[in-house]
N, C-alpha and C positions, 0 to 999 in steps of 0.2 A: 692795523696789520703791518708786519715788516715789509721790508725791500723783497724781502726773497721771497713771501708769500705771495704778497700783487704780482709777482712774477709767475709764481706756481699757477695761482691763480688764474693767469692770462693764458701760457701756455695750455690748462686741462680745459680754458672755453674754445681755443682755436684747434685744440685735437676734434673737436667735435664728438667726444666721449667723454666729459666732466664729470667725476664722483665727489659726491660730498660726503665724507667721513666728519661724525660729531662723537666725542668722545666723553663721557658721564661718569659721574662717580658710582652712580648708583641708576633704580630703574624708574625711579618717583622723576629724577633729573633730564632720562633719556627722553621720555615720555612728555618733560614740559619742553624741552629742545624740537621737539616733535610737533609739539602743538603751535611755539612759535614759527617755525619754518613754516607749517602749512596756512599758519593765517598768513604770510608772507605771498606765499604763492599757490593757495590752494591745496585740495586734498591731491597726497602723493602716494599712490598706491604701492607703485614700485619699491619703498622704502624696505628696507630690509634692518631690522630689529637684533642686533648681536650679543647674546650674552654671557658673559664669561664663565668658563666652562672648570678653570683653576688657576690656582694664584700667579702663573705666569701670565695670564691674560687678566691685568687687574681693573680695565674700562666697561662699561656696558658702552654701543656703540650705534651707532645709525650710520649706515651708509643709503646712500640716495643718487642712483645715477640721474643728473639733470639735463640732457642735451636738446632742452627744448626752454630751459628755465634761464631766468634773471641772475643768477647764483650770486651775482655783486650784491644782490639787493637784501639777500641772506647774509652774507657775512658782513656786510657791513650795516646790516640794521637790525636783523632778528637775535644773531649771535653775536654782535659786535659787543659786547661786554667781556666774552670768553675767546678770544683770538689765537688763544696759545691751547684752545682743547678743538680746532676745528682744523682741518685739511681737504684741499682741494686737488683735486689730483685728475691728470688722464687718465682713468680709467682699463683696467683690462674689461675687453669685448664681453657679451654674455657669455659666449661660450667658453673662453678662458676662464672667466668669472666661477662658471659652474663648474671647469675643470679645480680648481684653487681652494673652493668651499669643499671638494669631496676630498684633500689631500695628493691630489697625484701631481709629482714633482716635475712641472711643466717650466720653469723658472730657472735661471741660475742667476742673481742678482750682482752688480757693482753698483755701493752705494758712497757716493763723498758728497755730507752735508745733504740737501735735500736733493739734489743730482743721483740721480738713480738710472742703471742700464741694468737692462735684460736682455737673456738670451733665452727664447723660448725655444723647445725641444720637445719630440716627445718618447717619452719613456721606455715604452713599450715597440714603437713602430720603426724609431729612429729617426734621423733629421731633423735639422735646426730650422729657427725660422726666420729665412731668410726674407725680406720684407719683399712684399709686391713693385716694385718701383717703377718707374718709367725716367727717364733724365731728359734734362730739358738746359737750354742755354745757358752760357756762365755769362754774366754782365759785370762792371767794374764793382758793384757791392760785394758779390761773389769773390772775387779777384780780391779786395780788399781783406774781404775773412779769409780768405787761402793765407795771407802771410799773417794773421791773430791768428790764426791754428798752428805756421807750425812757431812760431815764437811761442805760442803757448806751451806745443809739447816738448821744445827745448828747455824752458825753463823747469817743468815738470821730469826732468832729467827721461824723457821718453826718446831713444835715440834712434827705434826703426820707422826704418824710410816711409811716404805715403806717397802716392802717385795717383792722377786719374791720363786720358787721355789727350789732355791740356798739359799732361808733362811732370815735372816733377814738384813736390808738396804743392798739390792741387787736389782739391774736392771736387763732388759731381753734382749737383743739383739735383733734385730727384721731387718727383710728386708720386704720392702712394694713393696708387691707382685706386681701392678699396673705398677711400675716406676721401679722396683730394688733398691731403695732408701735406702741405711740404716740409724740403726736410735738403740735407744733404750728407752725401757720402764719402766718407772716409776710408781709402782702402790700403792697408800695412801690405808690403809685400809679406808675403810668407807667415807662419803662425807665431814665430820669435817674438811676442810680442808680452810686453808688461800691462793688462787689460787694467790693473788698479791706476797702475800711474797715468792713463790715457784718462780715465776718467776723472780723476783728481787734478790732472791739467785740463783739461774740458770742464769741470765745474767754475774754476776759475776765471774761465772764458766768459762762462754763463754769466759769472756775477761782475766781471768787467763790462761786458755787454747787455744788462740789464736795463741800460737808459737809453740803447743806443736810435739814432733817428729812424733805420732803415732796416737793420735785419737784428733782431735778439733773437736768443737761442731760449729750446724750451727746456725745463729740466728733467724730464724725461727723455730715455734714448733708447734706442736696440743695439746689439751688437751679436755680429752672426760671425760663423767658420768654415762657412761654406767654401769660400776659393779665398784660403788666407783669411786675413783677420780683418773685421769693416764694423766700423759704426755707424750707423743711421741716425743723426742728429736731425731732431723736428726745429722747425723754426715756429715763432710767435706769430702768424700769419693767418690772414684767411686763406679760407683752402681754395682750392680750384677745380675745376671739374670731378666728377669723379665715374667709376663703372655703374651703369644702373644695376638697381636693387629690387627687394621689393615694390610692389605697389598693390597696396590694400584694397583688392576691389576683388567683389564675389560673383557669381555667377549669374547670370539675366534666367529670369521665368524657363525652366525646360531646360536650359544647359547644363544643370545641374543632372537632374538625372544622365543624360547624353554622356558626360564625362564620368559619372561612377560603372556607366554600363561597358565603358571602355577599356576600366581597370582589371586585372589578373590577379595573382597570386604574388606578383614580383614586390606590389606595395602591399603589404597585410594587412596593413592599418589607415586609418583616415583623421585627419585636428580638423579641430574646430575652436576656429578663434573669432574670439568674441569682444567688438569693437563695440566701446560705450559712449554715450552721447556725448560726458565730458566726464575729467577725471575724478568730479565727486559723486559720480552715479557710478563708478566703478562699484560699488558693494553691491550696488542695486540692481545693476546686470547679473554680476555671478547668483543671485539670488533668485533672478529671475528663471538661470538656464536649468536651476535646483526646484525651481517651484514649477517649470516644465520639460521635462528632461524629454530626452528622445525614449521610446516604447522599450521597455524590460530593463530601465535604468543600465543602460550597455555604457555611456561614458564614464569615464574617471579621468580628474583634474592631472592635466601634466604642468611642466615646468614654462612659465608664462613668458611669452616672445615678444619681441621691440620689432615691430611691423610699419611698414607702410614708410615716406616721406614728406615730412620728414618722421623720423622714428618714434610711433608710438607706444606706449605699454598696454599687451594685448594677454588675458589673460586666455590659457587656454585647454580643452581636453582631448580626450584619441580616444577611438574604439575601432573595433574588429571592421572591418571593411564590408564581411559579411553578414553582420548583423543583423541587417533590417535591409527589406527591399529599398530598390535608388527611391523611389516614388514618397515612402514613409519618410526618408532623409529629408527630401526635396521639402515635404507638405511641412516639416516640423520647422525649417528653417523661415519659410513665409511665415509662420506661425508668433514665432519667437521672436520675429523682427520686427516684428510691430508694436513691441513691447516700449512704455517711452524711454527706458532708462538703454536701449539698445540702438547702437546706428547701424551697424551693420555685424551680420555673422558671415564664414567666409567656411566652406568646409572645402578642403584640400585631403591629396593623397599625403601620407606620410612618410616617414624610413621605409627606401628603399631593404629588399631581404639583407641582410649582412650589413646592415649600419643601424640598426635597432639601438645597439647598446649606446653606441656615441652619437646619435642622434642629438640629444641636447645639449654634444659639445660643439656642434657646428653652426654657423649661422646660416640661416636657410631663409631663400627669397624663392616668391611665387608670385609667379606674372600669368594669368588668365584671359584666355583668348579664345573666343566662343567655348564649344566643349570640351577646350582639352586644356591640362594645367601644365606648363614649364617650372622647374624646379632647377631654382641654384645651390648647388650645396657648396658652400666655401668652409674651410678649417680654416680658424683662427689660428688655431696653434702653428700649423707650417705657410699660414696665408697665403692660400693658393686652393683653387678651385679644386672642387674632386671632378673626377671623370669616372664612369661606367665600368665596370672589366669587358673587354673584348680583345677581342684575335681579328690579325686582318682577314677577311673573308672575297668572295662575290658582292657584289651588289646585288642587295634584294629587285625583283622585278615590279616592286607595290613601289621602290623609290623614284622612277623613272618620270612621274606625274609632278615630281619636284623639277626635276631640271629646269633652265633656263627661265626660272625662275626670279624677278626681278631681289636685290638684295643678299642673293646665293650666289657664293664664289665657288664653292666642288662640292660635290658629293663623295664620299667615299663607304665602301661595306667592311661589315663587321659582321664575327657573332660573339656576341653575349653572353653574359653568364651562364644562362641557361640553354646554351646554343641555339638559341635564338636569333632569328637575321636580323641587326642593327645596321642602322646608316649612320656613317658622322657626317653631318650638316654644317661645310664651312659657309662662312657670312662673311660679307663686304666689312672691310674694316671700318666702315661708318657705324656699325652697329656697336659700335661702341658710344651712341648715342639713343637716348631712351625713346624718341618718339620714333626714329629709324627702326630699334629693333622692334618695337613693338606693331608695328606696319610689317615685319617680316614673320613675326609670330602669328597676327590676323591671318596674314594667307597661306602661309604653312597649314593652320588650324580650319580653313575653309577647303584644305584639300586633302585634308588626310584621309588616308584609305580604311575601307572598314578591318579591315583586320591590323590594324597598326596601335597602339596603345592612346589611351588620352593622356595620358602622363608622358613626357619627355626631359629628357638632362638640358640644362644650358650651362655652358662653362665657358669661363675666359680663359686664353691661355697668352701669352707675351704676345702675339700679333695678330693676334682675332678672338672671335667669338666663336663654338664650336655648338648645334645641337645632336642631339642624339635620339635618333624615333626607331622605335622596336615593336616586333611584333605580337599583338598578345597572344599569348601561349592558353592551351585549353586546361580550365581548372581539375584538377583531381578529383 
């Protein structure tokens, strides 16, 4: 491998989203690139098989997100012959992923040498993506790369100014809250800015500081327009904390039905994802949920999700909500889970009404607490949590059982899409840790009122955690 791949290399394992791209002449070649990578590290179901479609695309290809893998142990043992037909890369999120594969121009790219920034946006709805961050202290490594930046962007003939609030040509520190990612910030005053030359003096940096003791840079970046012109450089680092996510766990005996009988019309649909023993009995589960389907064959196979922590490949399907009584759901999943090729099934509410379509462009975390499911819906593409539609309203009189509540910092009313009474449920800003909020979600869920939904919103927002519990509306 080169200097600048072990580099590429390092940086897409400390993103914590590492793709491996193998590139083939042909499919006899994909297929044995395939076969060595998995006696490497086992069967890889998530691999995704690419084939070229016309002569501008002349590779058959395999891409393979790893962020649970060895990936050293691949490129330098399985594919270590072919170095100049493999890449490793951070990776875009599934849901950008899925946006990418369908064409919708999510992307605006600066690329110098393998130095690549993006600007994600999105098309239709507007707004750039401006990264989740948090800043955190400057220390003298910091201070150090503050004068290699702008020496860099001087020589790179980049002449607009950069500032943080340490003053002038100074960066910010920042941890991306989402992943734990660090990184730091670069902020131009005003939009005057030459975005090629910033990154071609920034690539330079990269490859100056490739060996460096303390901080390397990684060769991926963002760069947003939010307030003026900023780049988001990741460093080669492990990460640090980061917002809790999902956590892969299903429903105890009976809760199951409890939380379907709580649901309305707002979620139409319901997944069902399906966690397998290990990942070379993945065939043999999906095989399994086909040789026992739930009654009148109602499921069909959706687009398979990276669940649980740390992130697994979960494949999965959705049906009608109203399909089959809670009881038939319930008895089929005991059923099915006993199967050996199966660890656990997990059935959950789905798209909310009005997010049906871009549903598998967002990353979606469910945290289970006795009968009722919390659901995080974060967009990758503007990285940042969605919230509910609501108006400020009254306080519902069913919210009043929440107060003073340990772990609940206010309560406030809403109504709802469907003019509906909602409360937003502020949280202690400890809930920013997983065993915290999950202590606030038990007894949230141990006191909900019967008229109130088993499904509720969780979203971060810059200084808290925010839930949202609504009432269920009576079906048509």
């Amino acid at each position: 491998m080169s200097h600048y791949s072990s580099l590429e290399l390092a940086a897409a394992v400390t993103s914590g989203w590492p793709v491996l791209h193998v590139f083939c002449d042909d499919e006899i070649a994909m297929l044995t690139a395939r076969a060595r990578i998995e006696a490497a590290l086992g069967v890889l179901p998530q691999t995704d098989e690419i084939e070229p479609w016309d002569d501008n695309e002349p590779d058959w290809e395999l891409r393979i997100p790893l962020p649970r893998a060895d990936i050293e142990t691949v490129v330098t043992g399985a594919l270590a012959a072919e170095p100049h037909r493999i890449r490793v890369i951070a990776g875009p999120l599934p849901g950008l992923q899925y946006d990418l594969d369908r064409g919708r121009p999510v992307a605006e790219e600066l690329v110098s040498g393998i130095v690549q920034a993006r600007l994600w946006s999105d098309p239709e709805d507007g707004g750039s993506g401006l990264p989740d961050l948090r800043p955190c202290p400057a220390d003298a490594d910091i201070e150090a790369l503050d004068r290699d930046i702008a020496l860099a962007l001087q020589a790179g003939g980049v002449t607009a100014a950069f500032r943080s609030d340490r003053g002038d040509d100074t960066v910010v520190p920042v941890v991306h809250r989402p992943s734990g990612r660090l990184g730091i910030r670069i902020q131009f005053l005003g939009t005057d800015v030459d975005r090629q030359a910033v990154v071609d003096a920034l690539a330079a940096l990269v490859a100056e500081r490739a060996a460096h003791p303390t901080i390397r840079l990684a060769t991926d970046m963002c760069w947003d327009v939010d307030n003026g012109t900023a780049f988001t450089v990741w460093l080669v680092a492990p990460p640090a904390s980061r917002l809790p996510a999902d956590v892969m766990q299903a429903c105890k005996p009976g809760e199951l039905t409890a939380l379907l009988a709580g649901l309305d019309a707002s979620t139409p649909q319901l997944e069902v994802h399906v966690l397998a023993t290990s990942p070379d009995l993945s065939d043999a589960a999906i095989a399994a949920i086909s040789d026992f389907p739930l009654p009148n064959d109602v499921m069909v196979g959706d687009a398979p999700r990276w669940l649980g922590e740390p992130a697994t490949f979960c494949p999965t399907w959705r049906f009608d909500q109203d399909a089959l009584p809670a009881r038939a759901i319930e008895d089929w999943v005991v059923r099915v889970s006993q199967h050996p090729s199966i660890a656990q099934v997990r059935v959950v509410p789905s798209a909310p009404l009005g997010l049906e379509e871009r549903w598998n462009a967002n990353q979606v975390s469910w945290r289970m607490a006795a009968d009722m499911a919390f659901v995080r819906i974060r967009d990758p593409l503007l990285d940042r949590d969605r919230h509910p539609e609501r108006t400020p309203a009254d306080m519902p009189d069913w919210a009043r059982v929440f107060e003073g509540m340990p772990g609940i910092a206010s309560l406030r009313g809403f109504r709802g899409a469907d003019d509906g009474p909602m409360v937003g449920v502020n949280l202690v800003t400890d809930a920013i840790h997983s065993n915290v909020l999950d202590g606030i979600l038990q007894s949230i869920a141990a006191r909900r009122p019967a008229q109130v939904r088993s499904v509720a919103w969780w979203a971060y927002q810059a200084d808290r955690a925010t839930l949202y519990l609504s009432a269920r509306q009576n079906r048509p």
